[in-house]
N, CA, C and O atoms as CSV, one atom per row, in Angstrom:
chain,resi,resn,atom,element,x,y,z
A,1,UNK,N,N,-10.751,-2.406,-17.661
A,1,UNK,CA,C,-10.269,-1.285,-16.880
A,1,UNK,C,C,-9.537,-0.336,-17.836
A,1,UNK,O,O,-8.686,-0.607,-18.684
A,2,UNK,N,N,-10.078,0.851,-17.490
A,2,UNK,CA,C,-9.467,1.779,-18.826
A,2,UNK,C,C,-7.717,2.285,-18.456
A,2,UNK,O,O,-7.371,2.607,-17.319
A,3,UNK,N,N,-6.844,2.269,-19.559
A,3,UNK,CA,C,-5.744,2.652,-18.823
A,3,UNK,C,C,-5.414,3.388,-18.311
A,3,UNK,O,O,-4.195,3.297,-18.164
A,4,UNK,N,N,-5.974,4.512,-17.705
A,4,UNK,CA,C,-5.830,5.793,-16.966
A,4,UNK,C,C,-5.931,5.589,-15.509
A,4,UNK,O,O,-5.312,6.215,-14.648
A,5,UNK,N,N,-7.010,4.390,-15.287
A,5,UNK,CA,C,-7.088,3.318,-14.288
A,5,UNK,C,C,-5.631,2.841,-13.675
A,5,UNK,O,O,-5.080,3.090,-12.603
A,6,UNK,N,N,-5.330,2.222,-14.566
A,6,UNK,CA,C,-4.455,1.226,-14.570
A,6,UNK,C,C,-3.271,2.077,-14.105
A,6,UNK,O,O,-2.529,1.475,-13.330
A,7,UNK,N,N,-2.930,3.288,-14.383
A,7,UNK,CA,C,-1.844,4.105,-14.246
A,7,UNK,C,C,-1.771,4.764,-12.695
A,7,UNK,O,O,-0.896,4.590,-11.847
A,8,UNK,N,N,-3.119,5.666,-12.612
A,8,UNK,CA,C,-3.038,5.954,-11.144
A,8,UNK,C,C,-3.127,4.860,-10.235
A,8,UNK,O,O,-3.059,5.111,-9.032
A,9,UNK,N,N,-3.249,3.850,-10.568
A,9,UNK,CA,C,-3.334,2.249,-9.689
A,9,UNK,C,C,-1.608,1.875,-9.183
A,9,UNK,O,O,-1.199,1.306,-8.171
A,10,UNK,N,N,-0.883,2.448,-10.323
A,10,UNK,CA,C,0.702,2.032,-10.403
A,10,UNK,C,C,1.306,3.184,-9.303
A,10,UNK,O,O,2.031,3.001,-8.325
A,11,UNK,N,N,0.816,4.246,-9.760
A,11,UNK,CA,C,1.433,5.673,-8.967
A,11,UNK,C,C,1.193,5.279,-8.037
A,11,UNK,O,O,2.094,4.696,-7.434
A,12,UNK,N,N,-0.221,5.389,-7.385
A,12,UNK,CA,C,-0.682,4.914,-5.870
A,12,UNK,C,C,0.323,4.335,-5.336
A,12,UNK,O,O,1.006,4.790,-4.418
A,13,UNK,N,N,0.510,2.912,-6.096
A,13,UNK,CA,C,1.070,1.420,-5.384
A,13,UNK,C,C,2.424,2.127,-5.139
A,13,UNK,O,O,2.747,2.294,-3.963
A,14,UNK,N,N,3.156,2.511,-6.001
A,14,UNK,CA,C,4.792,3.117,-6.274
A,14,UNK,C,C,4.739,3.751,-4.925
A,14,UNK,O,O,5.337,3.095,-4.072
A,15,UNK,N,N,4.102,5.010,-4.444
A,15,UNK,CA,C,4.023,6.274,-3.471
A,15,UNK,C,C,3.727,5.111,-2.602
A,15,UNK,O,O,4.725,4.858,-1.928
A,16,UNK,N,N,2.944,4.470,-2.407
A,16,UNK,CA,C,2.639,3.718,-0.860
A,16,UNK,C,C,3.957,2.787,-0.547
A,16,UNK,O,O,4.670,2.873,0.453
A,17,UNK,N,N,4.088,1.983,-1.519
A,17,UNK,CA,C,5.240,1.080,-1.195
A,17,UNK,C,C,6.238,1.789,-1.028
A,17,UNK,O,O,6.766,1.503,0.046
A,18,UNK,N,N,6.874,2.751,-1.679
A,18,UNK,CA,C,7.908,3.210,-1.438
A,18,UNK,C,C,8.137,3.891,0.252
A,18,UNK,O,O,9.018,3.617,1.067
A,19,UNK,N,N,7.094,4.759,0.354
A,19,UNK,CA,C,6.704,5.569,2.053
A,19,UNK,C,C,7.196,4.245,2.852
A,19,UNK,O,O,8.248,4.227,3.491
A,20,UNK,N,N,6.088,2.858,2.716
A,20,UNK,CA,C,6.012,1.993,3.655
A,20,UNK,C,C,7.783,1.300,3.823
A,20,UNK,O,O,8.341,0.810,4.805
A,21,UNK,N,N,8.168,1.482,2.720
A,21,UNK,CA,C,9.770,0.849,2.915
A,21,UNK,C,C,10.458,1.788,3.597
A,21,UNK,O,O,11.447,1.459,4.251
A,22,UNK,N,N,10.125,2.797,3.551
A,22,UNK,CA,C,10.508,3.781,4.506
A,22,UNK,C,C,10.312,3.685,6.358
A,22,UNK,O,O,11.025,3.645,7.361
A,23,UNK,N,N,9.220,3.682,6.077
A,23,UNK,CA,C,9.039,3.433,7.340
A,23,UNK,C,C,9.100,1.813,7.984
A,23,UNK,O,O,9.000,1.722,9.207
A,24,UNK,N,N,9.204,0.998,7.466
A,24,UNK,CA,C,9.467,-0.361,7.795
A,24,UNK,C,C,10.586,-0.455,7.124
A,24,UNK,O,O,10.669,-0.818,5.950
A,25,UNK,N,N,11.972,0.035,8.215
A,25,UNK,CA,C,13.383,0.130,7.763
A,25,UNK,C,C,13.989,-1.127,7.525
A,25,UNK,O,O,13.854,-1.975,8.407
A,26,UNK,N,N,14.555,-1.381,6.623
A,26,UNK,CA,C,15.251,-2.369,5.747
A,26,UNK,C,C,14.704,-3.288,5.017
A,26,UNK,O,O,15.220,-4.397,4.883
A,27,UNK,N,N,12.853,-2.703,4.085
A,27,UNK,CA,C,12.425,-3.613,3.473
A,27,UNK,C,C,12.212,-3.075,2.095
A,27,UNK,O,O,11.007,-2.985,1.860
A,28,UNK,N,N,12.795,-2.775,1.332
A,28,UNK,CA,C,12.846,-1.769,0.342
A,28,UNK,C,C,12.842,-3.037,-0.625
A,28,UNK,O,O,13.652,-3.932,-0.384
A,29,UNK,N,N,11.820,-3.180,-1.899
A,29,UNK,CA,C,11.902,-3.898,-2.474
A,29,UNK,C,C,11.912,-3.291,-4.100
A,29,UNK,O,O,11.130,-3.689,-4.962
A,30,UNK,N,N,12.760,-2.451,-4.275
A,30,UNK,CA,C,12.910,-1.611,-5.706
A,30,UNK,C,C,11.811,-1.190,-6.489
A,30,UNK,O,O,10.753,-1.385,-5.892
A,31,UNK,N,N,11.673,-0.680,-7.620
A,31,UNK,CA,C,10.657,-0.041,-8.250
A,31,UNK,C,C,9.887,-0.768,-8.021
A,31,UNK,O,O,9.213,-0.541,-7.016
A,32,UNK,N,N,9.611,-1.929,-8.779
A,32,UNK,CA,C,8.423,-2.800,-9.305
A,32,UNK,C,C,7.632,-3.519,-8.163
A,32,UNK,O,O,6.424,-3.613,-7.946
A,33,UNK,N,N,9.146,-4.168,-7.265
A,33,UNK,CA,C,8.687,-4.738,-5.958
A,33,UNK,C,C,7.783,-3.740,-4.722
A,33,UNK,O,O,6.983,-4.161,-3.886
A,34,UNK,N,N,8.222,-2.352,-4.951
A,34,UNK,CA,C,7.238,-1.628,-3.907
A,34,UNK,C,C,5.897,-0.780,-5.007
A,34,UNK,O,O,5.005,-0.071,-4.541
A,35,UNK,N,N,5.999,-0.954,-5.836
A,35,UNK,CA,C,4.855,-0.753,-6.704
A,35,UNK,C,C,3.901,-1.962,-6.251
A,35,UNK,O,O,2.883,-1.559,-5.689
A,36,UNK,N,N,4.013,-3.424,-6.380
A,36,UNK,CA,C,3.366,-4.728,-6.165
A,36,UNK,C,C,2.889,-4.338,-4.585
A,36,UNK,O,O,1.685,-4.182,-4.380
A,37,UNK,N,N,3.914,-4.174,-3.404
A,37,UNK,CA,C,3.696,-4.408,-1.883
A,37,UNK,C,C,2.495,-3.150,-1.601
A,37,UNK,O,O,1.594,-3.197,-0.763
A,38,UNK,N,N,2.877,-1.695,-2.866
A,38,UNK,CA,C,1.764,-0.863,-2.611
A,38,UNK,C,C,0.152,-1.158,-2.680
A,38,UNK,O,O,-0.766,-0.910,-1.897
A,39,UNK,N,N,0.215,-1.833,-4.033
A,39,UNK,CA,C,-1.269,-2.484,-4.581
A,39,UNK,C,C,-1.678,-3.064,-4.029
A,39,UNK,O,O,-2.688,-2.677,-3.441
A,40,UNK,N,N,-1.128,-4.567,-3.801
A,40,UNK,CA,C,-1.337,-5.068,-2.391
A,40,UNK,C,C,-1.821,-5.022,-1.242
A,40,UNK,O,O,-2.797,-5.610,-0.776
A,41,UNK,N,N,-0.734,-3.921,-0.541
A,41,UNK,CA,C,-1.438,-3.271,0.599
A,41,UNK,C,C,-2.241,-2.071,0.540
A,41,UNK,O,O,-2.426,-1.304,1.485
A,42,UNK,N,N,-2.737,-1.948,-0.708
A,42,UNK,CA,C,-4.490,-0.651,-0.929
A,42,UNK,C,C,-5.450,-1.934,-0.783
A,42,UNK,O,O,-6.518,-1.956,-0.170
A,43,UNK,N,N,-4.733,-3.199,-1.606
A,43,UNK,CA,C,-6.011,-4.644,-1.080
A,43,UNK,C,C,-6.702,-5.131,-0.072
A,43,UNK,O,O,-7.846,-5.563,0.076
A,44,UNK,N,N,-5.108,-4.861,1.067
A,44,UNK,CA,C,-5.559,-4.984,2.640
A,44,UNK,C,C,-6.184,-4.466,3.007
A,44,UNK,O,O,-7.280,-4.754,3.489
A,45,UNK,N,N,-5.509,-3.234,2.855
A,45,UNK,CA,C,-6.628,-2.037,3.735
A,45,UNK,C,C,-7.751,-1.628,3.236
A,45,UNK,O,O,-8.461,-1.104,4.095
A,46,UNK,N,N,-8.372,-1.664,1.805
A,46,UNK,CA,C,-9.745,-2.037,1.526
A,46,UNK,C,C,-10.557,-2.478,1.713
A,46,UNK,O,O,-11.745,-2.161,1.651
A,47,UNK,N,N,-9.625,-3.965,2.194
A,47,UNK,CA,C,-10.290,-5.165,3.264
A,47,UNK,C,C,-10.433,-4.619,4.468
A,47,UNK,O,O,-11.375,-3.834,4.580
A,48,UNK,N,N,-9.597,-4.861,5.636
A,48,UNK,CA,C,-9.426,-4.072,6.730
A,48,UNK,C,C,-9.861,-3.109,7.223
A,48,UNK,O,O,-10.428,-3.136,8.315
A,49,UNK,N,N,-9.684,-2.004,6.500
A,49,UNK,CA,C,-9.939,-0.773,7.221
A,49,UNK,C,C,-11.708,-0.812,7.256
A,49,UNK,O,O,-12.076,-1.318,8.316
A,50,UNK,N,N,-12.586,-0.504,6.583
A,50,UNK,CA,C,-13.770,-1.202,6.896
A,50,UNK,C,C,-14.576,-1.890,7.622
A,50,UNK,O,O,-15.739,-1.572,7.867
A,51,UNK,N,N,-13.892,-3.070,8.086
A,51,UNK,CA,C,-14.454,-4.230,9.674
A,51,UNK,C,C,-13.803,-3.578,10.087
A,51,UNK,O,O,-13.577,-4.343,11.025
A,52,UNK,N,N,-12.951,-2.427,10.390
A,52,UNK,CA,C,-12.716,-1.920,12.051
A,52,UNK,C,C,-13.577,-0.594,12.436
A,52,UNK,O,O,-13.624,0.092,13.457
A,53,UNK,N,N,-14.232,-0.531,11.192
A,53,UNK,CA,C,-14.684,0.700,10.920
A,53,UNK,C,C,-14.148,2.057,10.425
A,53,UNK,O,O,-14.737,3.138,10.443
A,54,UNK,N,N,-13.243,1.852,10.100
A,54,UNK,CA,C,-12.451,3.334,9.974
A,54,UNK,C,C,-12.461,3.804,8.618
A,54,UNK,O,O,-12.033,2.934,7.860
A,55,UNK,N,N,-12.886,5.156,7.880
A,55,UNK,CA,C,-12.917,5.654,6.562
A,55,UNK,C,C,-12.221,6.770,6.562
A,55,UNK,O,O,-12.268,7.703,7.364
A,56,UNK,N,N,-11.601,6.636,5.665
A,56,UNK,CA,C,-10.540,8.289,5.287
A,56,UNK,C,C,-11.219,9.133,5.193
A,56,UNK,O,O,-11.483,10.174,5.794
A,57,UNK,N,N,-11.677,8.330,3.900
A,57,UNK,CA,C,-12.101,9.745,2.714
A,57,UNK,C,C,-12.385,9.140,1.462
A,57,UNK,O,O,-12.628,7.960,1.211
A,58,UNK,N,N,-12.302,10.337,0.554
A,58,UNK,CA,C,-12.158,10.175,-0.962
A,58,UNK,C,C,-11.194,10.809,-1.359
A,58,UNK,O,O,-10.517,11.489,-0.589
A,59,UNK,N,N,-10.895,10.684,-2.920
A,59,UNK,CA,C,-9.365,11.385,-3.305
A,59,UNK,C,C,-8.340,10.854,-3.637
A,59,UNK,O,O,-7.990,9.756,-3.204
A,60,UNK,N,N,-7.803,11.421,-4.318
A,60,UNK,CA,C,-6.119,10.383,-4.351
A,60,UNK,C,C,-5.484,10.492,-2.955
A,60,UNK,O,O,-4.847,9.496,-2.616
A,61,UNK,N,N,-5.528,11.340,-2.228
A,61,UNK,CA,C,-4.347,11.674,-0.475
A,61,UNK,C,C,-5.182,10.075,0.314
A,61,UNK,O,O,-4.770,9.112,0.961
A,62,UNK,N,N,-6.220,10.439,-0.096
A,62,UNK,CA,C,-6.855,9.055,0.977
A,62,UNK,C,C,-6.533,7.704,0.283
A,62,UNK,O,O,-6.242,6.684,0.908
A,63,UNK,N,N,-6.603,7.780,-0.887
A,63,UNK,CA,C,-6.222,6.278,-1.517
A,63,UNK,C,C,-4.713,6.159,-1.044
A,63,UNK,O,O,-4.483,5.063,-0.533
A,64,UNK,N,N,-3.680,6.981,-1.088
A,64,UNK,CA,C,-2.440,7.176,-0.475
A,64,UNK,C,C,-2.542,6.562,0.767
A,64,UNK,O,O,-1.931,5.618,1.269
A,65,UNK,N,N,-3.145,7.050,1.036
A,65,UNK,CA,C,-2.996,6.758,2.903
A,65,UNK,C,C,-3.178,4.793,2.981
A,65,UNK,O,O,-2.395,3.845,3.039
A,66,UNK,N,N,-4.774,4.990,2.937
A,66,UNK,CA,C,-5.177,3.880,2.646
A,66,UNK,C,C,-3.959,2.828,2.478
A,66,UNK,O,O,-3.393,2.276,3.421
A,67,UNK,N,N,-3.587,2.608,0.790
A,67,UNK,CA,C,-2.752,1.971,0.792
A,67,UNK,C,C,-1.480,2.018,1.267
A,67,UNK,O,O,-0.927,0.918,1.273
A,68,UNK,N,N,-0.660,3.179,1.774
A,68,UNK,CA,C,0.118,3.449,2.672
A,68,UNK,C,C,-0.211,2.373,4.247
A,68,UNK,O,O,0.436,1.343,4.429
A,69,UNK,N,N,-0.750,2.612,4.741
A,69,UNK,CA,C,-1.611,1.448,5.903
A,69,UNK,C,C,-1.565,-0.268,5.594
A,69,UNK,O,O,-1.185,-1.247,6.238
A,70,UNK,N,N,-1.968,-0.118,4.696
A,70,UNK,CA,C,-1.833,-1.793,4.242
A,70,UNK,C,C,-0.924,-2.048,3.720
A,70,UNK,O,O,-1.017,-3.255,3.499
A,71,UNK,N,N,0.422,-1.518,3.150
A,71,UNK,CA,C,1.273,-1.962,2.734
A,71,UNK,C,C,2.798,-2.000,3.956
A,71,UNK,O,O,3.774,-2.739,3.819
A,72,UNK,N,N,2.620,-1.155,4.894
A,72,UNK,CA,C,3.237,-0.983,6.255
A,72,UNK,C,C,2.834,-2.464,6.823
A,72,UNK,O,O,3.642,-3.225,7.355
A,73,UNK,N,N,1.244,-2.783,6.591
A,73,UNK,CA,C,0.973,-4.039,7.798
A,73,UNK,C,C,1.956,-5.284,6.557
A,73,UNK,O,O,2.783,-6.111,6.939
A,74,UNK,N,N,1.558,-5.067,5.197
A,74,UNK,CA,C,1.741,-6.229,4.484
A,74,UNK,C,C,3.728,-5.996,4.869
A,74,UNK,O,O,4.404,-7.026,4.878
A,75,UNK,N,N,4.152,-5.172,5.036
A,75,UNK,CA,C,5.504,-5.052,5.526
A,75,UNK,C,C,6.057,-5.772,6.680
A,75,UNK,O,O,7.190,-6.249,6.737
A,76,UNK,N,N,5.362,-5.802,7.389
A,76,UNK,CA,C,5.512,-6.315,9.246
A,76,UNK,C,C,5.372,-7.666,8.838
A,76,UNK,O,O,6.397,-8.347,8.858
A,77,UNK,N,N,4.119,-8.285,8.406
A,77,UNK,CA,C,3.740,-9.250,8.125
A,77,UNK,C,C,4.880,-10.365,7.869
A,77,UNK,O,O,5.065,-11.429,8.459
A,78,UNK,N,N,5.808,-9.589,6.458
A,78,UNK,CA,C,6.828,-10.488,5.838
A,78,UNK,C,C,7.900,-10.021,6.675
A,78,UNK,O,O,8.750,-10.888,6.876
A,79,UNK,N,N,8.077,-9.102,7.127
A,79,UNK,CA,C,9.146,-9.038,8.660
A,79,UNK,C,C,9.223,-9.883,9.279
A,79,UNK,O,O,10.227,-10.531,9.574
A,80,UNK,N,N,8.012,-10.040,9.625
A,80,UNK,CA,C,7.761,-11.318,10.984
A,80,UNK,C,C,7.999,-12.440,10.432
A,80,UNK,O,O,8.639,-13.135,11.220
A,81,UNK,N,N,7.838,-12.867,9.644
A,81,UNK,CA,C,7.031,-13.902,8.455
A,81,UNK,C,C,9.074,-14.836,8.076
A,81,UNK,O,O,9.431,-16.005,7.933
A,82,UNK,N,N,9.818,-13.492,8.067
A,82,UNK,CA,C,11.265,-13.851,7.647
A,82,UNK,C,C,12.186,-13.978,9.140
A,82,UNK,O,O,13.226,-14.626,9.017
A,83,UNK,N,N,11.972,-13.566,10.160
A,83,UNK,CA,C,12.549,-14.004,11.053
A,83,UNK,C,C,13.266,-12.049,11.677
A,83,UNK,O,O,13.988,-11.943,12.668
């Protein structure tokens, strides 16, 4: 994977995780930790969004989203998951 890859992969994850800690109030897991919950949840919803049928787009705003979506569910998840 070339590193230019590797970089907008980090931004993505950073911008999604960070939004999703936002909006799933009191799960803020600092730089690195909402960089990981972002990537992550672009994994889910790669998975996911697909068997329900649903497609953004193309683009970086849709990869945003995208992983924005899966990192909100991967949020709830460990919400629920912690009590």
């Amino acid at each position: 994977m070339a590193l230019q890859a590797i970089i907008i992969w980090i931004i993505i994850g950073g911008v999604a995780g960070w939004l999703a800690g936002m909006i799933v109030k009191g799960f803020g897991f600092g730089l690195v930790g909402n960089v990981v919950v972002g990537i992550v949840g672009a994994a889910i919803a790669g998975w996911i969004l697909p068997m329900i049928g649903i497609s953004i787009g193309g683009g970086i705003i849709a990869e945003v989203i995208n992983a924005l979506i899966g990192a909100v569910i991967l949020l709830f998840v460990i919400k629920i998951a912690k009590g």
